[in-house]
Each structure stands twice: as structure tokens, then as C-alpha cells.
N, C-alpha and C positions, 0 to 999 in steps of 0.2 A: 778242257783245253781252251786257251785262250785265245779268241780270233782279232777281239781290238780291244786296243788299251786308249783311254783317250783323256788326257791329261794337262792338267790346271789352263782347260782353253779358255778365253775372253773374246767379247765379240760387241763393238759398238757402231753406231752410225750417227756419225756426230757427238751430240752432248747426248742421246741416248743410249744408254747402257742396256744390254740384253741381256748380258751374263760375264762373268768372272769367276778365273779359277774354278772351273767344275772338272772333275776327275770321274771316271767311272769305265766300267773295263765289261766286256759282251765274251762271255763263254759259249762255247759249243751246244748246241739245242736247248741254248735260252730262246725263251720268248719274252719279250719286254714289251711293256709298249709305255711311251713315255708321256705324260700329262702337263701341260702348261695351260693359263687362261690365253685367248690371242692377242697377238700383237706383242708375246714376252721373249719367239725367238723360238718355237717349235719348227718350221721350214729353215729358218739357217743353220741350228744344230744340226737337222738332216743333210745339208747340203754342205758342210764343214766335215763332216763324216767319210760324205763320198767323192770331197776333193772338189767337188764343183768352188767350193769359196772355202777362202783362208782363216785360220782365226786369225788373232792381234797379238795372240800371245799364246803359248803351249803347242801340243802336237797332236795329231792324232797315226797311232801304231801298226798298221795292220800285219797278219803273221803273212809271211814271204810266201808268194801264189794264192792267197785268199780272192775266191771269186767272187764279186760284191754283184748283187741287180736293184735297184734302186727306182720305185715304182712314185715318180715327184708329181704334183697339180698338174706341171705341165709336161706335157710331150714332146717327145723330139721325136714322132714319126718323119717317114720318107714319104710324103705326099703321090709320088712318082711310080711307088710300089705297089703292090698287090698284098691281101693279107698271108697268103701263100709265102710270095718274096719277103717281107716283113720278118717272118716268122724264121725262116729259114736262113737270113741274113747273120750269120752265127756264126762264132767258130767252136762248136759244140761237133764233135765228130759225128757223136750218133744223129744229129740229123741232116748232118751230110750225108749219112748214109741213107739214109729215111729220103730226102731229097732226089738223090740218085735213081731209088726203086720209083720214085714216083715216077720220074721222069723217065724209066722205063716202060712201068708200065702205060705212057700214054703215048708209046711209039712202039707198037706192036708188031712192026715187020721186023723189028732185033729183036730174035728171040736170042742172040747170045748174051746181048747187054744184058737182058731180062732175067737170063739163069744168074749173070756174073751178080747183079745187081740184089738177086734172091740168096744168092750164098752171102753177101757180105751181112745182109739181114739174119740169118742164122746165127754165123760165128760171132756178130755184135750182138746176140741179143736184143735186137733193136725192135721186133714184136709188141713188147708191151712198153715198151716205151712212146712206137706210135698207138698203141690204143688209148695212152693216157692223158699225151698231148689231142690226139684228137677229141677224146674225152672233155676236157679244158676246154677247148671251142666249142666244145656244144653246150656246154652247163654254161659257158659265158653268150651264148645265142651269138656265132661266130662261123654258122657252118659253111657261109657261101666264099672258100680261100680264094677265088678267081678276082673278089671287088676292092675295087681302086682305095687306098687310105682315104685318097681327096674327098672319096663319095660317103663318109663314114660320117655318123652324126657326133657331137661331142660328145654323150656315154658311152656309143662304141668305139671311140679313140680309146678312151678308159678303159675301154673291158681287154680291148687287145693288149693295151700296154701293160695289163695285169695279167693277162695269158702266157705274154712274153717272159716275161720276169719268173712264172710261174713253169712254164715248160724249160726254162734254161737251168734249173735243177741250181743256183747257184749254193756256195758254203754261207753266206748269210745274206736272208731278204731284207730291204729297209722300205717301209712301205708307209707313205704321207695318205693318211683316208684312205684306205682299199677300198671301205663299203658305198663311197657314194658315186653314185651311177649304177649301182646294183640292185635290183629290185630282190623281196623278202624270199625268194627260190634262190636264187644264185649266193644273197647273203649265208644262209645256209648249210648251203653247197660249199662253200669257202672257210668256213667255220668248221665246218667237219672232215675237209683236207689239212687244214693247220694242225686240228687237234691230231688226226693218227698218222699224220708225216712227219719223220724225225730232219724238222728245221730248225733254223737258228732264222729266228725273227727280231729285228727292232722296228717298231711301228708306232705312227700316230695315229690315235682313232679315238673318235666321240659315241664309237659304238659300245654302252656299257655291260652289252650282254658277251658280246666279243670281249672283251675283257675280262670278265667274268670266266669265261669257259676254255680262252683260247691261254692266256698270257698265264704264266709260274712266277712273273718281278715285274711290278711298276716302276718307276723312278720316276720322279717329277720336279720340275722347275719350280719355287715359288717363294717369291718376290726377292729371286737373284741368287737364291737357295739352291743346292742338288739335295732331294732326298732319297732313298731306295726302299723299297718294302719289296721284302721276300713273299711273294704270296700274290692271289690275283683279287682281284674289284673290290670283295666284299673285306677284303683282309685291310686293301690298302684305305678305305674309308675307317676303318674301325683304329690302327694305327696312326692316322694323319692324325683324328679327335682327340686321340692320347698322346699326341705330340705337342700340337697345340697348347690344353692344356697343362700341359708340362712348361713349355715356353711361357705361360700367362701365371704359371704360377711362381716363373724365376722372375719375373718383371716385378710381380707385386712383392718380392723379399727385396729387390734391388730397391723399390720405391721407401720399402723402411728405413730400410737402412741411409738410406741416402737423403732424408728427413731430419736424422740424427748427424748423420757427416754436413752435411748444411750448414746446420745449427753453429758446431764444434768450426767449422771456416772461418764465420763470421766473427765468433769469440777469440780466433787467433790472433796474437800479438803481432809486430813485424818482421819481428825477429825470429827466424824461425831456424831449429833446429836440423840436424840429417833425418832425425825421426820423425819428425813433423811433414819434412817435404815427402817425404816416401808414403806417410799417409794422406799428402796432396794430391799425390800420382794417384795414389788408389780409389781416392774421390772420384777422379774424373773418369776411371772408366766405370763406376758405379754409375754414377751418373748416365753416361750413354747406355749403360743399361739397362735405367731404369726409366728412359725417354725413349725405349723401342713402343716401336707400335706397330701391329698389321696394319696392313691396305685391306680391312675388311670392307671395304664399300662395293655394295653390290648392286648389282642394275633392280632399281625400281619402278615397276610398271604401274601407273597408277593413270588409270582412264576414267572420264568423266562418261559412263555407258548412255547411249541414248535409251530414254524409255521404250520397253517393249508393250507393245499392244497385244489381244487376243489372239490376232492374226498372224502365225508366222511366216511359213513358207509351206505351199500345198503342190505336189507335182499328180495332176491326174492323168492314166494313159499316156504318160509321157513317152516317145517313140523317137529315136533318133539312128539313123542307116547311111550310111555314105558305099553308095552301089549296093553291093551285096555283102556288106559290111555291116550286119547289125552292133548297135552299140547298148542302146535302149529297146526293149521290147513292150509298149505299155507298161512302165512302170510308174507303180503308185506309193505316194508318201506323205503322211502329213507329220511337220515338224512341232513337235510341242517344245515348252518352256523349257530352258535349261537343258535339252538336250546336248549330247557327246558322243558324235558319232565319229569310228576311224574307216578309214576305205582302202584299202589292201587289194592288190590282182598284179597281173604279169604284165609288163610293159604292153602297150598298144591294146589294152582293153576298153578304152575308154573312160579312166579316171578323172584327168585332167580336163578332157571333154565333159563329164558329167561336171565340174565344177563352173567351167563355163555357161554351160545351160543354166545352171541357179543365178548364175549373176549377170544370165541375160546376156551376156556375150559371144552366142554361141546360139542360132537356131534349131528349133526343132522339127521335124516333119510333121507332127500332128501328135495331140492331146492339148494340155494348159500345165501352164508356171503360174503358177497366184503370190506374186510376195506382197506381204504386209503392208500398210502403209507405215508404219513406223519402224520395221528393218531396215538397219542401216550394215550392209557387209563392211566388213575390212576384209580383204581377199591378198594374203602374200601368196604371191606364186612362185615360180621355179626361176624365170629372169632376174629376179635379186631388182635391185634399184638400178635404177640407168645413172651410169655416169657419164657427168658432162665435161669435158673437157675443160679445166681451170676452177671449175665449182668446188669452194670450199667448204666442209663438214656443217659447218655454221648455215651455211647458206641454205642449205637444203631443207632446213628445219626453218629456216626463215621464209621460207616458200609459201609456209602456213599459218603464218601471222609472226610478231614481234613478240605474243604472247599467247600463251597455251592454257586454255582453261581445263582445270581438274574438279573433281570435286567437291560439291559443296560450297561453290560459288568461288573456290580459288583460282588464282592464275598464276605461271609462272613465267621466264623469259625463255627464251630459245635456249641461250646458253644452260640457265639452269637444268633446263628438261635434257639436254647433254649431259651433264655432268651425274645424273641420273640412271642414264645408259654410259659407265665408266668412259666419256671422251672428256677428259681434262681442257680446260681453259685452253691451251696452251695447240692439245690436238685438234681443239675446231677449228682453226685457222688452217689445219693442213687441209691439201689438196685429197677430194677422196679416192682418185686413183693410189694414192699413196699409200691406202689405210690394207689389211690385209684382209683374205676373203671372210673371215669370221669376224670382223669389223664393219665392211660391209655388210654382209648381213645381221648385226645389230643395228646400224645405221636405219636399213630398211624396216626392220622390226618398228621401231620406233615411230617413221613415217606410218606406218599401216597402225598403228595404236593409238596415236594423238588424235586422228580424224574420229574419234569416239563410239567406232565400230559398237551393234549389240549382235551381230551373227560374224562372229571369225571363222574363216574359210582360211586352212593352210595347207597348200602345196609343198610339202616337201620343207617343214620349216628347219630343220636340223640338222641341215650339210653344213659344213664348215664352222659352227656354232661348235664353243669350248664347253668340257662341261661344269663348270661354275654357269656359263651362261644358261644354261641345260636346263639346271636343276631350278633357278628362279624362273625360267620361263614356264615350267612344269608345277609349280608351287601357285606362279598367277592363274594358269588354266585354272588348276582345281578350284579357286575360289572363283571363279570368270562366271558373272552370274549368267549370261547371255550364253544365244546356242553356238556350238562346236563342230565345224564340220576338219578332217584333219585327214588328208595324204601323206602316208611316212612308212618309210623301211625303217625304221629305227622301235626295233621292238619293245625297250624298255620304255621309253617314250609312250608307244599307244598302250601297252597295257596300263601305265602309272595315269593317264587321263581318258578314256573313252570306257563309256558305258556298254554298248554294241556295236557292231560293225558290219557295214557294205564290200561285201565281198564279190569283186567285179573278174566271174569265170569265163568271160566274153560268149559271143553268139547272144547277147542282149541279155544275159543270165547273170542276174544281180539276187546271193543271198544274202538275208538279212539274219544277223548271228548276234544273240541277244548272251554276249562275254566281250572281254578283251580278246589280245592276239594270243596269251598264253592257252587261253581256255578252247580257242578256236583249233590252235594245234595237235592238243590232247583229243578232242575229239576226231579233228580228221584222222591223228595216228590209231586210236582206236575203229576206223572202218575196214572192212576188208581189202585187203589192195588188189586189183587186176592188173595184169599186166601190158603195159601199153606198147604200142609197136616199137618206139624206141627204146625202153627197156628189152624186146624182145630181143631189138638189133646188137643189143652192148651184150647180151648173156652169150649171142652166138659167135660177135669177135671174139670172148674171150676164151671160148672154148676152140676156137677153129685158129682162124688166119691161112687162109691158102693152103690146105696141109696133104695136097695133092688125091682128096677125093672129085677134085674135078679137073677136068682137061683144062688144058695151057687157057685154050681158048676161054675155058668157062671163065677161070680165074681171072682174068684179063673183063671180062664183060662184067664178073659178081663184083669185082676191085673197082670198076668205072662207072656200076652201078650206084654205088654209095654215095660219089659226090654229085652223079647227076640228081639225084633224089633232093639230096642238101641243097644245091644248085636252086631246085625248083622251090622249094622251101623256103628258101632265101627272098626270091622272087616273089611268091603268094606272099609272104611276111610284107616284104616293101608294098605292095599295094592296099593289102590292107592299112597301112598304116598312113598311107597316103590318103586314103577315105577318114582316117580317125582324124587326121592333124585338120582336117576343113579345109584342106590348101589345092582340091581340087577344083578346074574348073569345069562350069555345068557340061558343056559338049564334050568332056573327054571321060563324064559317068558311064556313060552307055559301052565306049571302046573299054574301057577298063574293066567292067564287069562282066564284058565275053572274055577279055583276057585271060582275067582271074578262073574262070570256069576251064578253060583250056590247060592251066596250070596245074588247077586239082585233078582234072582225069589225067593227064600224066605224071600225075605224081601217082595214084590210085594204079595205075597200068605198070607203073617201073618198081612200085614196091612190088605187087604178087609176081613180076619176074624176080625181085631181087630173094623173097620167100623162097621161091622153087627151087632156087640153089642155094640157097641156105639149108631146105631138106637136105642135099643131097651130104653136105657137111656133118650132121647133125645125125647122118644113118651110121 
């Protein structure tokens, strides 16, 4: 069945052309996801789709009542709302109804609203519908519904606005980067919902392994092109190379031939016949034929590495605690040549922390940081490049001289070392707010490269990054003589460059896993699994849901138990993570770590109440 048809659209901004006449039409539990380098019009085809902007020319179809959710960079939350309100702010019946019960159950002297509110959950079915969405805020780490949008950081704006989209059950998701703001549990988690939910997806994603597992048709823009391949990642790599080819091989027959019609031009008289001029027409589109060319020009990185000495980087007993917040527990390290290390853990374990500590920006409580004297970091972080207000592309790179010394005693100019990282002559003049986010972060890339780093330190380098960018940046590591240090959700990524890995379990427990991320996974799936409280808690909603083995009242206390527990969860999470970020100040350690201790004995006390009646469920 066909849900959109979307037909010969164009889309320009100015003398820039994005796209013309592209055609293509999204069936029923497709999964697509679509491929362009940035900056060629990946976010406007998304937002021409869903009506937010027009094309110039064509339509786009959708069938009569089609429910679209549309998961864009940015947000349009309500600042003003709660994630509860947020969530609920729907015209989805079943969680009107889910809504209703709620709001009954936290007004306990109507026991009629309570029954009334409990039958409409019956006859809707609406049971596992709230387990599922609940479900979704917890695998998105979203449990506490009572907190403000306002108070929300920019990942978890991301996670709800994917929660959203994701619990409104729509006829087709269109989704710009789902996986960034999501750490390697929740990517996952999300990849194995796509796979056994019958959806209809259109998606942008640099994730290749998501690609690979999730998507059944790529399509892809390229250089003004629509192509389609039937098949996911490893089908549409192996097709594109045989397309190509195929194109390179009708250039070089247009080039012969048009060799020999040349010739024959030149040798025509003036006088020219009906058959002559017909084989003048036919010249000329030989000709444009045989003058096609790819835009194969690719970002080349090429750094002038400072020499590395014996000495690299030594951390002994290194210790690092913010209150009762261990992050570092005496941990020891010593870096050798050429190393390639990836670091993997769950948000607020202290990764990003531990990268500040090597680069000295970030104290420690007690052991030693020994670096080198001839380590020089280049350290991209998670902030991207700061933009200046009126700062042009050009300029930023002129920040670091008029010329850029490479190797082997070469130098080049600003602008060339642009042209380099694909910003044309023409794009260094624009302004960088202009430029799109996988633009900017090539821009940055570039800034962190030039300064002739021999220890790279990357936070998170592969958000918003195309994958043509991808692949060259994965291609330099492998050769990058110097050492590796590399934060990333992006699985393909850290298997294709990291030798072992920092595996950051928090409480100061750092293992050291001498594989990539793939090898690391096989063997955790190979360990016994125990079952953890919150696994315990999901096996007994799904068997139960109030199913009147306990009094009105019990139900009403087991039902109010759950989010107080989340509540408190919530809570402990926000403070720890207030001790990880360093943004605490010293007189408010001491108040915050009785806090915190007050938190976990009520959370300790309200779970084995919530246990007791979960027995009595469960008899």
C-alpha cells in the first residue's frame, strides 16, 4: 500500500540548487533511510515531506488520514509542560484514556472516577499499551514525568522528542538522526524496536550498523541524482560500485566516439546537408556526455604530526569523586606508541570527565597525570566550534596563520586547506552559522587537525558527520601514526579503528577489554545474565497490572509506588551527575552527599514495599 508519493520536487536557495525533479514513493512497512553527503539537502527533503517547507516545483501525496511524526534536529517542545503533560498532549485516544486512569489514580477519595476510569482501560485495551510507552521512557532514561521541559538538558529534549513520536504509534515515522544523543544501551534498544515493529520508516542516519539491520531500501541523493537500491548497507555499497562503474564506463565510450565526431566537424564543409545537421545534434549531446565528470573530491587530511617522544601519557592512582560520586578509583595507565583506545559506558559515568583529566582540564583528587613533553593533544569535544556572530568560514582557519604547514616542509593557504575539507572558494566566504551541522562539524574537524596534534582525543566525533565524511575520517585514523583516544556510540566506527577498550561501569570501575565494540558484545552476551531489579519490575507488569489480587487500597499504593521510586531515581541520577559535570560548588559537596544518601535509603525502603505486593500478584 502506498502512503506517499512524492513527485518530480526541486528545491533551490538562490543560485544553489539542492535538487530537481526527484520522484519516489514510501510503501507500507518500508524502512528507508536516505543517504546524501551535507549540505546537498538531506533536512529540506525531510521537511518538504512533512509540509513544514514547500518545494519550487512538484508535490508531495500523502494517502487521505495518513498519520505522519516527524522526529527534526530541532524541537518544538512546550517549555511550560511537564514530560507527563508533553507526552499526553495528543489526540491519541488510548492515552486519553491512560491520562484519565492516571489522574485517577492520584486522587484516591473517587473511588467511582477510579472504577469508571479502570473499565475504560479494560474495554481499550489500553494495559499494554501503557506498559510499552512506559517502557520507552525508561529504555530512553525518562522516568521522572513530573520534570519541567525547561529543566531538561539538550539530549534529553532528544530522547523525549523520540519517545514522542515513538509512543504515538504513527502510519509512518520520518526520523533526522534518531541515534545522536543516545548512548550504545538505548542505540540498541532502538534498533531492536524498528527491527520487530511493523513500521513504516523514512530516516536520516550516519549510523551504518542501523542501516545494515534496521533499513530493507536505501535511496540516495548524489550530485543532484535520486538513486534506490532494494536492500540494506551492505547491498547498497556493493550496487552503488556497480553503478559507478557502469557510468565510467559509458563516459569513456562517449569519449571515443566524440574523438572521431570532432574530427568529422572540423572536416565539414559549410554547406551542410539535413543529414549532416542531425549528425550535428547528435555531436553535441555526445559531447556533454563525454564531459561528465563526478565531484569525486574528497576531504583530505593530511597533518604535519609533531614528533612523539618515549614518554607518552602515564596516569598513576589516578582518583577522581565528586561527593559520593566515585568516577576514578586509583586507576592506572600507561600509554604506549600508536595506541587506539575506544571508551564506551552509560551517560554520567564519567567519560567525558576522564578526557578532561588527560588534558589537564579537569582536577584530580589525588594520584599523578604525567604527560609527555612532546605530546601535543588535539581534543574535539562534544561543543563543536563556537560560532561567532558574522565570522566567515575563511576566517576561522585564518585564525591560524595565512598558511598551514603539512608535511615535509610544505605549506599551504587557508583557503587551499578549505578546499580540502570540500568548502569551495565560493562557501568560505559564507557566514558559519549558515553552513549545516555536518559542515560545521567538518569545519571543527579541521581546526583540531591543522594545530598538528600527535595524541587525538575524540568526543563523540560522528554526530552530524555524512558518511562519505565517515569513511575518510576512518581511513585517516587507521593510518594516524600517533595515539587514539575516541568517545563514540557509533559502532561501526569504534570497531573499524580501536584496538581495546575503556569500559566506563561507573562506581570508579573502569574495564580494560583488549577487542573492539563487536568482540566486547559477544562476550558480554556470552555471560550468565541475572536478573536485575528492573528487569524484575517489567516481567511482573507484564504478567499482572492491577488484576484485583490486591485491595483497592493496595493497588492505589503498588500503582503510586512505581513513580515514587522513578521519582527518587530521577533525583539520585540528577545529583550524581551534578558531581560528574564539575559544576558543583565546594560548600554545597557536603549538603548534597547527605542528600544523596537520603535518596538511596528511600528508594531501598519503597522498593521492598513495592516487592511485597508485587508477591502478592505474582501468588
Amino acid at each position: 500500500m502506498n502512503l506517499v508519493s512524492v513527485e518530480n520536487i526541486s528545491k533551490s536557495y538562490g543560485e544553489l540548487t539542492l535538487f530537481s525533479a526527484i520522484s519516489f514513493g514510501i510503501n507500507n512497512e518500508q524502512k528507508i533511510a536516505f543517504i546524501a553527503k551535507n549540505g546537498t539537502g538531506k533536512t529540506s527533503m525531510l521537511n518538504i515531506m512533512t509540509g513544514i517547507d514547500s518545494p519550487d516545483t512538484g508535490q508531495v501525496i500523502s494517502r487521505k488520514g495518513l498519520k505522519i511524526e516527524y522526529l527534526s534536529q530541532q524541537d518544538s517542545l512546550n517549555n511550560e509542560l511537564t514530560i507527563e503533560q508533553t507526552i499526553f498532549n495528543s489526540e491519541n485516544q488510548t492515552l486519553k484514556i491512560i491520562e484519565e486512569y492516571e489522574h485517577a489514580l492520584n486522587n484516591p477519595s473517587d473511588e467511582n472516577a477510579y472504577q469508571q476510569a479502570f473499565e475504560k482501560m479494560e474495554q481499550a485495551n489500553a494495559w499494554d499499551f501503557e506498559t510499552q510507552y512506559k517502557q520507552i521512557l525508561s529504555k530512553l532514561k525518562l522516568p521522572n514525568l513530573s520534570q519541567k521541559v525547561s529543566s531538561l538538558s539538550g539530549g534529553q529534549r532528544k530522547r523525549l522528542s523520540l519517545a514522542i513520536v515513538l509512543i504515538h504509534k504513527p502510519d509512518l515515522l520520518i526520523l533526522d538522526e534518531p541515534t545522536n544523543h543516545l548512548d550504545l544501551e538505548m542505540i540498541e534498544w532502538l534498533e531492536n524496536y524498528f527491527k520487530k515493529e511493523k513500521i513504516t520508516l523514512f530516516m536520516v542516519t550516519h549510523d551504518r550498523y542501523f542501516l545494515e539491520r534496521v533499513c530493507n531500501e536505501i535511496v540516495e541523493l548524489d550530485q543532484g541524482k535520486f538513486y534506490t537500491y532494494k536492500g540494506n548497507y551492505s547491498y547498497y555499497l556493493q550496487k552503488k560500485e556497480e553503478r559507478i562503474a557502469t557510468e565510467q564506463a559509458s563516459v569513456d565510450k562517449a569519449k571515443n566516439i566524440f574523438k572521431k565526431e570532432l574530427d568529422w566537424m572540423r572536416r565539414q564543409p559549410k554547406a551542410r546537408t539535413t543529414k549532416s545537421k542531425s549528425r550535428i545534434d547528435d555531436f553535441f549531446k555526445i559531447k556533454e556526455e563525454a564531459h561528465k565528470r563526478r565531484d569525486n573530491h574528497k576531504v583530505q587530511l593530511e597533518i604535519n604530526m609533531e614528533r612523539m617522544g618515549s614518554k607518552i601519557l602515564e596516569l598513576h592512582n589516578v582518583s577522581k569523586s565528586f561527593g559520593n560520586l566515585q568516577l576514578l578509583n586509583k586507576f592506572n595507565y600507561v600509554f604506549q606508541r600508536g595506541e587506539r583506545i575506544g571508551i564506551i559506558g552509560k551517560n554520567g559515568t564519567g567519560k567525558t570527565s576522564f578526557l578532561n583529566i588527560i588534558t589537564q582540564t579537569l582536577s584530580i583528587d589525588f594520584g599523578k597525570v604525567i604527560v609527555g613533553e612532546t605530546i601535543k593533544f588535539g581534543y574535539y569535544t562534544q561543543d563543536g566550534i563556537e560560532v561567532k556572530p558574522g565570522q566567515k568560514v575563511i576566517e576561522v582557519i585564518k585564525e591560524f596563520g595565512e598558511y598551514i604547514p603539512l608535511t615535509k616542509g610544505r605549506k599551504i593557504s587557508a583557503g587551499q586547506l578549505l578546499e580540502r575539507f570540500l568548502f569551495s572558494r565560493k562557501r568560505q566566504y559564507d557566514f558559519v552559522e549558515k553552513l549545516s551541522g555536518g559542515e560545521r562539524k567538518r569545519l571543527y574537524l579541521c581546526t583540531v587537525l591543522i594545530q598538528n596534534p600527535n595524541f587525538l582525543i575524540l568526543d563523540e566525533p560522528t554526530n552530524d558527520l555524512d558518511i562519505v565524511t565517515l569513511n575518510v575520517l576512518e581511513n585517516f585514523l587507521l593510518d594516524f601514526p600517533g595515539c587514539l583516544l575516541v568517545v563514540s556510540h557509533d559502532r561501526y566506527f569504534m570497531d573499524k579503528i580501536v584496538d581495546h577498550l575503556f569500559i566506563f561501569k561507573g562506581d570508579g570501575e573502569i574495564e580494560d577489554f583488549p577487542g573492539n565494540y563487536s568482540d566486547y558484545r559477544v562476550y558480554e552476551d556470552s555471560k550468565p545474565k541475572e536478573k536485575s531489579i528492573a528487569t524484575k519490575k517489567t516481567i511482573v507488569k507484564e504478567k499482572t497490572i492491577t488484576k484485583a489480587k490486591l485491595s483497592f487500597k493496595e493497588q492505589k499504593e503498588y500503582k503510586n509506588l512505581e513513580g515514587e521510586i522513578e521519582q527518587l531515581e530521577t533525583q539520585k541520577e540528577t545529583i550524581e551527575k551534578l558531581f560528574a559535570s564539575n559544576e558543583i560548588l565546594n560548600e554545597d559537596i557536603n549538603k548534597k552527599s547527605i542528600e544523596l544518601q537520603e535518596i538511596i535509603s528511600k528508594i531501598t525502603e519503597k522498593e521492598e514495599r513495592w516487592f511485597e505486593l508485587s508477591s502478592k500478584l505474582e501468588a
